[in-house]
N, C-alpha and C positions, 0 to 999 in steps of 0.2 A: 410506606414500604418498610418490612421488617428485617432484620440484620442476615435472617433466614432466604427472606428474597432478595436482599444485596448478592449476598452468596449466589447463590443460584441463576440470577437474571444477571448481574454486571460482572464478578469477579471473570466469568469463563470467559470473555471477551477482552480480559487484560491482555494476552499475548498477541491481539490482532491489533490493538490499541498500540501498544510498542512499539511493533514492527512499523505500524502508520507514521507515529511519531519520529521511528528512526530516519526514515524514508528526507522526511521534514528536514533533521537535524545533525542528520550524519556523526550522532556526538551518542554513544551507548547510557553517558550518565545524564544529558538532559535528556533525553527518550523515556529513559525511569522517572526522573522528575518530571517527566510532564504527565506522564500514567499516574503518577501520587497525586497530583495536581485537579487531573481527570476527576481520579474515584473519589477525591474529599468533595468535589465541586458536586459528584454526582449525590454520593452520601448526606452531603448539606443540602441536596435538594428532592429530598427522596420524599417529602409531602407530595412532588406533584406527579409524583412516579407512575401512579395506576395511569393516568389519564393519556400517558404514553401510546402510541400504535407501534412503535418498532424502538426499543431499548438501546439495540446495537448501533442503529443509525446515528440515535440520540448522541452515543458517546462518544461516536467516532467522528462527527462533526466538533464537539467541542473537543474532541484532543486535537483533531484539524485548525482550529482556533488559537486553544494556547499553544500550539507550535508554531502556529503565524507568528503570535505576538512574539513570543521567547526569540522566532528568527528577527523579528524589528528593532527587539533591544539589542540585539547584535550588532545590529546596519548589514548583517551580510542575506543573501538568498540561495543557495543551491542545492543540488538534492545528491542523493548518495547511492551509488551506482548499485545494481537490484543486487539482492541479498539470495544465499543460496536455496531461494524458496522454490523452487523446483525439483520434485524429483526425477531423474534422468534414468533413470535402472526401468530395464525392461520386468526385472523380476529373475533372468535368465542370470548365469554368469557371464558377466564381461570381461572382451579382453582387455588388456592393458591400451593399446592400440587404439578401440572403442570407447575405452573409459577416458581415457586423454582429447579425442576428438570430441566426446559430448562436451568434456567439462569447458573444451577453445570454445564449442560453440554456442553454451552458457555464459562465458563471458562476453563473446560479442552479441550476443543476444544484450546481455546488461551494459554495453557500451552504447550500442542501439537504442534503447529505452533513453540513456542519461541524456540522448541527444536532442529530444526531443522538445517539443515546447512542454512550460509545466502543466498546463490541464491537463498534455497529454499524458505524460508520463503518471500522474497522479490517479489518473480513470483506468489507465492499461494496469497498475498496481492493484489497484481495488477491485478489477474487475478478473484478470488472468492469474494473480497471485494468489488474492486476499482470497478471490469469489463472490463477490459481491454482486448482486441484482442491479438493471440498471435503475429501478427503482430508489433503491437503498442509496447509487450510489450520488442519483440527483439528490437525495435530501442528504446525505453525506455535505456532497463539495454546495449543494445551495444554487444547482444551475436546473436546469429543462432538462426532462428524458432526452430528449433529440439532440440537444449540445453533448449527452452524455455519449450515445450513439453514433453520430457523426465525429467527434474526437477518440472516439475508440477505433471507428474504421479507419479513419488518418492515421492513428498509432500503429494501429497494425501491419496497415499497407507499408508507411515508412519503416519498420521492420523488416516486413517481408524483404521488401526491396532491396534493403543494404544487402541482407544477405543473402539474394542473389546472385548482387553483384559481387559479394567477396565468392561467393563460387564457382561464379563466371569465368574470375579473373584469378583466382587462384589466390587472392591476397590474406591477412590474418595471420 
């Protein structure tokens, strides 16, 4: 791989790379170090680059990796409540009133998620946030399309749910 296909095939995929690793590390500067960490790893091994089927899966399993490891030498594990990666605007002007209600129920949407177990939360990011295929996203985390499938509909369902219930009940 050329410095011209680094550019091209891996750089554009640093900012999902990031986000993945923040998600891990809840820490904005090991998130950047683990992206540098990433694209040297990727760069030192860009001999065996052609033979790749999917580039993005490639990197975003090893930043998955060294943010495992980076959280081990910590001794700690938790993840970091979702990131404003939604866009809530209809497009329309909103009111004050509307714009205050999406944003409560973007955060308990992100309360929702944190509560979840981590594959869950991990496959609802990749997959509702990032975008990711469920393809991509089993060779991502390293499990079966149908563990990927089946923990996404749990995630979802236990979303949905909670907030139902906080609208049922009026809580939040």
């Amino acid at each position: 791989m050329s410095l011209e296909q680094f550019k091209t095939r891996v750089l554009p995929v640093k900012d999902k790379l990031y986000r993945f690793a923040l998600r891990f590390l809840k820490n904005e500067d090991d998130a950047r170090d683990v992206v540098q960490e990433v694209l040297i790893k990727v760069w030192n091994k860009r001999a065996d680059m052609d033979q790749l089927e999917n580039m993005e899966a490639w990197c975003m399993r090893i930043t998955r990796n060294v943010s495992l490891d980076r959280l081990k030498s910590r001794h700690s594990k938790y993840t970091d409540p979702i990131k404003e990666g939604f866009d809530i605007s209809s497009g329309e002007s909103e009111t004050p009133y509307r714009t205050a209600e999406m944003s409560d129920m973007m955060k308990n949407i992100g309360s929702f998620i944190e509560a979840l177990p981590e594959k869950q939360r991990q496959i609802i990011q990749l997959r509702d946030v990032e975008g990711y295929s469920y393809k991509e996203i089993s060779d991502i985390l390293d499990i079966d399309m149908n563990q990927v499938k089946v923990n996404l509909f749990r995630a979802r369902k236990a979303v949905k749910e909670s907030l139902l219930n906080i609208n049922a009940y009026g809580l939040g």
